[in-house]
N, C-alpha and C positions, 0 to 999 in steps of 0.2 A: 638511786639516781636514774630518771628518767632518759629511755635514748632517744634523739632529736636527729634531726637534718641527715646529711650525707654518715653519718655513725649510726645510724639506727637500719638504715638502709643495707649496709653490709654485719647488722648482727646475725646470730643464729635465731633469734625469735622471729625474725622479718623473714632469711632464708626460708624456716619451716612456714610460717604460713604462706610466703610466696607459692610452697610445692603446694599446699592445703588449695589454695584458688585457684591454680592451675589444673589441680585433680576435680576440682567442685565443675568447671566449666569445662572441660573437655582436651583440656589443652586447644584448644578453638578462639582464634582472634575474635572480639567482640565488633571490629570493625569492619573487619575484611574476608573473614571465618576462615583466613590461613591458619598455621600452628603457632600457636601463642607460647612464647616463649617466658615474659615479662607480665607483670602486673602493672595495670594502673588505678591511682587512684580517680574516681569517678568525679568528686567533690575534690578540686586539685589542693595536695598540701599548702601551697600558697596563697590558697584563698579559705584557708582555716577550715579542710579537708583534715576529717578523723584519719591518725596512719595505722591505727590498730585495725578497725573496724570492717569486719569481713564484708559486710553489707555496703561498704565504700569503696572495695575491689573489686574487680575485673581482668579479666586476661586479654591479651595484646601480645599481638605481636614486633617486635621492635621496631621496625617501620614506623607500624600506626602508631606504636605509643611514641617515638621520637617527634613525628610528624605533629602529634596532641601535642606534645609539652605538659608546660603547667595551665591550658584554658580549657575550658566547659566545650563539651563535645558542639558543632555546630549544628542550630535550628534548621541550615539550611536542608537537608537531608529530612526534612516533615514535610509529607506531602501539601497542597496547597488546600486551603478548605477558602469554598465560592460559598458567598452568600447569595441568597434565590434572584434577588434583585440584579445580580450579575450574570443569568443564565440567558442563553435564547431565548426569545418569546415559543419558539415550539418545544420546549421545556416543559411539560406537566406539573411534576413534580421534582425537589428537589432528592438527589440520590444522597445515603448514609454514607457514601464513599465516592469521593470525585476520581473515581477508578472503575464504579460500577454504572452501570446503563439505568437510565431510569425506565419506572415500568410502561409498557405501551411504544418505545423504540425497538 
């Protein structure tokens, strides 16, 4: 029998790899780099998020993972990328990184 929902979560195969993700990332919040107490899953179980799948965890700290829930981490937190056409005309060139100086300023 397969274990599912809120039973799978308190088995001992879930416990032990809980410690396994936590030891793999540092015990280190993936959101806030406080100390990660909790796992989350990245791809959330609600949205047909693998629960085995190590490559679908992450470490969190309770906060952040209360704060995530069950949604996809937010976009807003990606830097903004300009297109050239949006730059100053005293712009040269466009930079690799809208964080870095372009060359000649």
């Amino acid at each position: 029998m397969a274990l599912t929902g809120k039973r799978a979560i308190g088995s001992g195969k879930w416990k032990k790899l809980r410690l396994e993700i936590l030891a793999r990332d540092g015990y280190t919040c993936s959101a806030c780099y406080g100390t990660a107490t909790t796992v989350d899953h990245i791809w959330p179980r609600s949205k047909g998020g693998d629960m085995w799948n190590p490559d679908n965890l992450i470490s969190m700290c309770k906060p952040c993972n209360s704060a995530k829930g069950g949604r996809f981490f937010s976009s807003k937190a990606t830097p903004p990328v300009f297109p050239a056409c949006s730059l100053p005309d005293t712009v040269r060139t466009v930079p690799d990184s809208p964080f870095s100086k372009p060359d000649g300023i």
